[in-house]
Structures are given as C-alpha cells and as structure tokens.
N, CA and C atoms as a LAMMPS dump frame, in Angstrom:
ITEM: TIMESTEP
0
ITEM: NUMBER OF ATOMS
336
ITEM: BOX BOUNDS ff ff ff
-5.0000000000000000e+02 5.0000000000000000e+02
-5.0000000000000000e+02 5.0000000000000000e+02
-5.0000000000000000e+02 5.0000000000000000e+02
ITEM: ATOMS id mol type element x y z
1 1 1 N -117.505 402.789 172.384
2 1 2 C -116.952 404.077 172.018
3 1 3 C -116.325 403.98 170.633
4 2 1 N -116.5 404.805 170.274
5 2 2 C -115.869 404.586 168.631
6 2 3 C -114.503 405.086 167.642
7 3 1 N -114.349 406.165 169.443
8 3 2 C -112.848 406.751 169.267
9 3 3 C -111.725 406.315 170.505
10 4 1 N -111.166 405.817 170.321
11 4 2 C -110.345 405.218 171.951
12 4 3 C -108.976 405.798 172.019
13 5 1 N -107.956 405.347 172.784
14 5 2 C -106.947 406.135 173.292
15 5 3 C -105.843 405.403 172.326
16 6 1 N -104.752 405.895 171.908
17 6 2 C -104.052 405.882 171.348
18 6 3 C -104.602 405.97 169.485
19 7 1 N -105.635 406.075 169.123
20 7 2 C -106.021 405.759 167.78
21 7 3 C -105.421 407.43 167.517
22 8 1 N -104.959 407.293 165.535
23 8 2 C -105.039 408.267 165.138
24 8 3 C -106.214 409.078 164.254
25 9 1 N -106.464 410.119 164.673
26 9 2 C -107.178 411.171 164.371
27 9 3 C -106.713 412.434 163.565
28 10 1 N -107.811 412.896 162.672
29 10 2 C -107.721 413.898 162.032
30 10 3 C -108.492 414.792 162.857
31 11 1 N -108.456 416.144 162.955
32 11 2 C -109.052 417.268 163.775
33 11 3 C -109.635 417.839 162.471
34 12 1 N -110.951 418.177 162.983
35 12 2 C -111.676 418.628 161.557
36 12 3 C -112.216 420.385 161.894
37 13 1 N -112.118 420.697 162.903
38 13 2 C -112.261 422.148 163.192
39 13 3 C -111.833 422.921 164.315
40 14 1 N -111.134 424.539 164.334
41 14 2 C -110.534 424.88 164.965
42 14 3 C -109.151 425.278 164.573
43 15 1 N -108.254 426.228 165.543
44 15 2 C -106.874 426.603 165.282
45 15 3 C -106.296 425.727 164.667
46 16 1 N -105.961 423.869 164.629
47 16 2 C -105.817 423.033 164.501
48 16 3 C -106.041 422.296 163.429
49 17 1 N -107.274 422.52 162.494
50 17 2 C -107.769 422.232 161.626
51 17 3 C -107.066 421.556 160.428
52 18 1 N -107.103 419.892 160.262
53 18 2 C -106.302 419.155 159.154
54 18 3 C -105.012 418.799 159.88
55 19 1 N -104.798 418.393 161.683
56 19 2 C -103.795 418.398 162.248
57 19 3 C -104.001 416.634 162.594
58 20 1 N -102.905 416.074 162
59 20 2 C -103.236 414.683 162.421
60 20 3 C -102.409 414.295 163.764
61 21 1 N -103.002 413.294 164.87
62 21 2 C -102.546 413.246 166.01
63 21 3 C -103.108 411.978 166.65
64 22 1 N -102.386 411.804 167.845
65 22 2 C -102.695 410.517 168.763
66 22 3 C -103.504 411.159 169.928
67 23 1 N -104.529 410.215 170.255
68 23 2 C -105.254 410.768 171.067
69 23 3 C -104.922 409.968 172.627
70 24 1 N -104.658 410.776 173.597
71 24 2 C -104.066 410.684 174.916
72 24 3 C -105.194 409.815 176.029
73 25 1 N -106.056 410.35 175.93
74 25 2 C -107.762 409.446 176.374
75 25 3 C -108.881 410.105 175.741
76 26 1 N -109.554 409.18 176.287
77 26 2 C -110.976 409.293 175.527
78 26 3 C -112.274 409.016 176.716
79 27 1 N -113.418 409.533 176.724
80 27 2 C -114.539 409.145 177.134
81 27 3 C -115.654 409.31 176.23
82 28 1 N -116.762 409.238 176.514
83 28 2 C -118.169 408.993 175.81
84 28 3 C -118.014 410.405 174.866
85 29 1 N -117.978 411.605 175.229
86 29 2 C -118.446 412.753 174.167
87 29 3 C -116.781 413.543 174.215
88 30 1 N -116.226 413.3 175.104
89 30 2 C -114.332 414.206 174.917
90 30 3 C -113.416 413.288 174.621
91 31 1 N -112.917 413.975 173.806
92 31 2 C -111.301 413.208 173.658
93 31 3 C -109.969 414.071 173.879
94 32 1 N -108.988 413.91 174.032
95 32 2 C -107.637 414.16 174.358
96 32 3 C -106.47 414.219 173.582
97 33 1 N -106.363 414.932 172.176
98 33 2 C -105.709 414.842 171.277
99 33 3 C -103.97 415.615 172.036
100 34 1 N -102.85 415.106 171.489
101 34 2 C -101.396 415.534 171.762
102 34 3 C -101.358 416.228 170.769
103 35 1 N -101.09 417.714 171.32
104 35 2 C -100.609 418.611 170.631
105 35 3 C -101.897 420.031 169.897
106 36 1 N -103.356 419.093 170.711
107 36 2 C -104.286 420.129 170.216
108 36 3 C -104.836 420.907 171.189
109 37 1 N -105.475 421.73 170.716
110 37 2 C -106.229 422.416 172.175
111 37 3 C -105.156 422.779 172.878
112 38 1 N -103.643 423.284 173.006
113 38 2 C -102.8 423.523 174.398
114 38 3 C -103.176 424.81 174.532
115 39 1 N -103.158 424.804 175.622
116 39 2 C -103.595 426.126 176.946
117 39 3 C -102.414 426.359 177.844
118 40 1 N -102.186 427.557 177.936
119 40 2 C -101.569 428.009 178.851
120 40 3 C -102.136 428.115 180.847
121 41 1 N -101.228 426.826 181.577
122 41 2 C -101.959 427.234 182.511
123 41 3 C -100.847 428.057 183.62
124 42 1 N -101.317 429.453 184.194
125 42 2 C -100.038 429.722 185.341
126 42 3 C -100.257 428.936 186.349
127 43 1 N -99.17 428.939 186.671
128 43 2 C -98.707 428.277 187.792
129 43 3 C -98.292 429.257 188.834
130 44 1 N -98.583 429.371 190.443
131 44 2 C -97.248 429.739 191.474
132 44 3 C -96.177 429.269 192.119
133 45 1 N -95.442 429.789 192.56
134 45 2 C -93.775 428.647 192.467
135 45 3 C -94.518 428.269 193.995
136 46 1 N -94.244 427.062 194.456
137 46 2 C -94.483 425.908 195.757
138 46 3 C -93.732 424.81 195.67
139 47 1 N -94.197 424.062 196.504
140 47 2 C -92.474 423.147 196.659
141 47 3 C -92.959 422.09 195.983
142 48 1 N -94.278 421.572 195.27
143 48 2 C -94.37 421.052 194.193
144 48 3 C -94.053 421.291 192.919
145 49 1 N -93.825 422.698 192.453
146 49 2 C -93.454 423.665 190.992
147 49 3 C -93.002 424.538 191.298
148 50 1 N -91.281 424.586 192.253
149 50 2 C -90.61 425.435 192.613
150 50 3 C -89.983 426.433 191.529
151 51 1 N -90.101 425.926 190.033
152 51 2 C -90.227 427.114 189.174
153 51 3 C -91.09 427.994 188.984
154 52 1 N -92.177 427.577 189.301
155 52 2 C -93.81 428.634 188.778
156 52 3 C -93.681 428.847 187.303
157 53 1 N -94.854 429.67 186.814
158 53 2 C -94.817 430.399 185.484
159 53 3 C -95.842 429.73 184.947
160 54 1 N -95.695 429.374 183.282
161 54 2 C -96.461 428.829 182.755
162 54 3 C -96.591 427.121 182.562
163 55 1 N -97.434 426.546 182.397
164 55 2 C -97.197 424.992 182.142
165 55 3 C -98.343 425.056 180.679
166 56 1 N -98.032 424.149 179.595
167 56 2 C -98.505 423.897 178.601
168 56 3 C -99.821 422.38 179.126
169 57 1 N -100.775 422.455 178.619
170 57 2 C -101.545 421.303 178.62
171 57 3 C -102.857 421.021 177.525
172 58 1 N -102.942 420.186 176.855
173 58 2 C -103.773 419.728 176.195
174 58 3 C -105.139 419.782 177.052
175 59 1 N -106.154 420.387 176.534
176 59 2 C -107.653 419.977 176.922
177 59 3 C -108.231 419.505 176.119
178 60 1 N -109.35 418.906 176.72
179 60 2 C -109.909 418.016 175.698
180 60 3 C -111.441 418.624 174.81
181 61 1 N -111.672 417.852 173.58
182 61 2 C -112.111 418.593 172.582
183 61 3 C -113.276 417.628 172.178
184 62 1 N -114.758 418.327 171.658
185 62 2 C -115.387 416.981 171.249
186 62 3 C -115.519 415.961 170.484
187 63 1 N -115.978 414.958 170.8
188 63 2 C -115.546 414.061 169.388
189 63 3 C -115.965 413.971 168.222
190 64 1 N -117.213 414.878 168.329
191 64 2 C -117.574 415.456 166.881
192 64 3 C -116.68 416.228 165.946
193 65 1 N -116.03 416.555 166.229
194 65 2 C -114.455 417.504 165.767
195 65 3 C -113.593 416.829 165.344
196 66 1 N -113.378 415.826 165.586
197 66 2 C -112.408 414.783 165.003
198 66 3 C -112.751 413.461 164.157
199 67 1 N -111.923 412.649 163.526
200 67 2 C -112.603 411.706 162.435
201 67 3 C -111.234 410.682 162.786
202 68 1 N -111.42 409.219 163.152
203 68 2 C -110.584 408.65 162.686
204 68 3 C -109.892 408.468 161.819
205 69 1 N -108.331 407.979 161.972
206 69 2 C -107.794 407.463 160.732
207 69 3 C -107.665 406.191 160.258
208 70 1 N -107.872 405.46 159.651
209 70 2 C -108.354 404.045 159.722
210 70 3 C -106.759 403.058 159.543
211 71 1 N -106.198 402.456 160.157
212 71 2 C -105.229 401.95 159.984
213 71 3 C -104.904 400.983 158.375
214 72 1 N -105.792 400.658 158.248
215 72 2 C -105.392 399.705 156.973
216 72 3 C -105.55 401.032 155.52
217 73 1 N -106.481 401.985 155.13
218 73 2 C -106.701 402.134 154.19
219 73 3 C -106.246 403.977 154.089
220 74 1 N -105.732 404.15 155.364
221 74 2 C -105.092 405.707 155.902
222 74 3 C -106.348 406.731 155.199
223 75 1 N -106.821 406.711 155.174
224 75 2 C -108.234 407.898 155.265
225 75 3 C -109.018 408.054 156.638
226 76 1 N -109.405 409.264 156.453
227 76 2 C -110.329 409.473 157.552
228 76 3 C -111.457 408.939 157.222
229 77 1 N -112.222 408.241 158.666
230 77 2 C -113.462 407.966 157.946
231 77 3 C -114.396 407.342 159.643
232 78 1 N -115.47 407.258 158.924
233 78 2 C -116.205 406.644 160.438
234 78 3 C -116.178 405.786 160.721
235 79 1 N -116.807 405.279 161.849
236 79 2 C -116.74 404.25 162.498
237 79 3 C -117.566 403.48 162.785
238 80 1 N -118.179 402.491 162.196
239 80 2 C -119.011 400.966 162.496
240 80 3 C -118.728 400.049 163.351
241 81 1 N -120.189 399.65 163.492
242 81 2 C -119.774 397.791 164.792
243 81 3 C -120.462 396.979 163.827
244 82 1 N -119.644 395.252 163.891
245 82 2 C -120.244 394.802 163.964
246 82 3 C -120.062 393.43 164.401
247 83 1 N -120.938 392.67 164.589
248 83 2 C -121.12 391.367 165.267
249 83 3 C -120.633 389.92 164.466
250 84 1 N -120.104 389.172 165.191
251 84 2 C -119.459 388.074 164.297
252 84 3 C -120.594 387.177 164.636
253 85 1 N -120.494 385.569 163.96
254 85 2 C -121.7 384.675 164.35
255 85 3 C -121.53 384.64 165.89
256 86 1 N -120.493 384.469 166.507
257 86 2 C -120.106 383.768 167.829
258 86 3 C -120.603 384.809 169.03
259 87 1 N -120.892 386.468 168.657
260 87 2 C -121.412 387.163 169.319
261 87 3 C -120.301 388.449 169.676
262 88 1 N -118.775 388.062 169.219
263 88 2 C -117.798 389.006 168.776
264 88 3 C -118.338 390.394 168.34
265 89 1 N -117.776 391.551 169.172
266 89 2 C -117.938 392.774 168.221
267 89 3 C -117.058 393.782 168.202
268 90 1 N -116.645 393.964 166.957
269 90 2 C -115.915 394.062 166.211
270 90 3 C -115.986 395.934 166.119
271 91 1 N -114.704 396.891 165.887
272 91 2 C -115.263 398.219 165.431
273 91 3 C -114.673 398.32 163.854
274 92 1 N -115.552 399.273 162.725
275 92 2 C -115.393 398.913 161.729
276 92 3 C -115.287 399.972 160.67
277 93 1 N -114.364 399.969 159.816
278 93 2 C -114.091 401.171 158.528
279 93 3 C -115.086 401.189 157.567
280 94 1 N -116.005 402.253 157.519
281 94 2 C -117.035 402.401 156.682
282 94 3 C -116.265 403.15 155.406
283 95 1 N -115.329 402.665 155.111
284 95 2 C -114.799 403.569 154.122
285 95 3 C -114.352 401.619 153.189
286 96 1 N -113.537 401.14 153.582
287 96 2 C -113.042 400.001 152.947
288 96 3 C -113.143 398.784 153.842
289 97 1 N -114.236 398.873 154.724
290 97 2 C -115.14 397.677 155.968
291 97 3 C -114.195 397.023 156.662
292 98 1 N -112.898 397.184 156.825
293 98 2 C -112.129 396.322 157.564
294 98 3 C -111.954 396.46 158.598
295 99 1 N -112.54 395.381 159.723
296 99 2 C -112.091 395.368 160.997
297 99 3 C -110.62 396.212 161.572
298 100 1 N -111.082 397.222 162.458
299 100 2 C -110.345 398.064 163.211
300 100 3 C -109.799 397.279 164.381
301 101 1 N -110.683 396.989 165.414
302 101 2 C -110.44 396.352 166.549
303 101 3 C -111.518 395.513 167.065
304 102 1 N -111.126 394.469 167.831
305 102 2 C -112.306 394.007 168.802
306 102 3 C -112.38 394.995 169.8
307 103 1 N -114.102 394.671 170.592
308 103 2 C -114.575 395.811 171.145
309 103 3 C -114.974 395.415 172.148
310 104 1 N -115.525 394.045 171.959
311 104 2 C -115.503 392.843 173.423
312 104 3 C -116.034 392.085 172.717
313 105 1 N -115.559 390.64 173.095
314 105 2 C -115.42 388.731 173.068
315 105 3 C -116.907 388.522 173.25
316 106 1 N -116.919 387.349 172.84
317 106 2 C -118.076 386.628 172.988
318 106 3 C -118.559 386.331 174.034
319 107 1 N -119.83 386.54 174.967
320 107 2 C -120.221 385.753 176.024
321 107 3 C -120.348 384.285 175.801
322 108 1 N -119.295 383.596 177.054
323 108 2 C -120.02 382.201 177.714
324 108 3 C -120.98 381.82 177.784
325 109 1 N -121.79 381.351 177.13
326 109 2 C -123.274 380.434 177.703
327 109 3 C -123.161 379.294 178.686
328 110 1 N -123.342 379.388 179.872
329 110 2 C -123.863 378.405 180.82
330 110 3 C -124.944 377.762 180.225
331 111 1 N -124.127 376.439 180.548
332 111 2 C -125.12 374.898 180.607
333 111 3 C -124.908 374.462 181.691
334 112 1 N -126.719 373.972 181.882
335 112 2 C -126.988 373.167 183.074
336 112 3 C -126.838 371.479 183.142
C-alpha cells in the first residue's frame, strides 16, 4: 500500500482542498483522513447515546485524492518501492528518493 495510517497527507480535491492531515486508516483504494470528509450523522437518544442528536464523523475518501507528504523533504509527492540486495522493500520519495519506510524484511532461505 503506498498510503498507510498515521502518514501525512495533502488532500488534493474537494471542500477540503490543500488541507494537510493525518490519516486515521487506510485500505487498498480508501483512506481515512482527521478532519476531512466530516458528516453529520443523527443519532436517537438510547441508553448507549442517552443524548441523541448529531455525532460528527470522518468518512473515508479515495486515495487518488490525496498525495503524501514525504517526511524528510516536506513536499507532496508519490510513492515508490524498492528492493534492497538482501530482498528488503523499502517505500520510496520520488521527489528526493529517500527511503520512507520498510514495507516488509527479507525472507529466510531454508537450507537443507
């Protein structure tokens, strides 16, 4: 995945538009930005939400809409993999190439 949970993001379209933020989760095509997308949901008062009314909540938005922010070089920009000799892979700033994060370790080779 090339956008994960806690990374910061720029929102590139929508009410929101140029809103930088932490993203809450993530899966394959949605993400979960704090503070974007909030919706009003009603509520009725029950003895779980003995206030009722409204509750605020973030929905989630696609990830085409948003652009990382790259920690080392603070621009938005995309996102690369790549592989170390050992079989390491790595996610990567196509803006100034510096390793973002590992993405998963090297496999073990069994010997017989």
């Amino acid at each position: 995945m090339r956008i994960n949970k806690d990374d910061q993001v720029l929102v590139l379209i929508g009410i929101n538009n140029g809103k930088k933020s932490r993203v809450i989760s993530a899966n394959k095509e949605k993400v979960t930005v704090e503070g974007v997308n909030v919706v009003h949901k009603h509520v009725r008062r029950s003895r779980r939400n003995p206030q009722g009314g409204r509750l605020s909540m973030e929905m989630p938005i696609s990830v085409s809409n948003v652009k990382l922010i790259c920690p080392f070089c603070s621009q938005p920009t995309r996102v690369g993999f790549r592989f170390d000799k050992d079989g390491t892979k790595y996610r990567v700033c196509k803006k100034c190439k510096a390793d973002i994060n590992i993405v998963s370790r090297a496999k073990k080779k069994i010997t017989k």
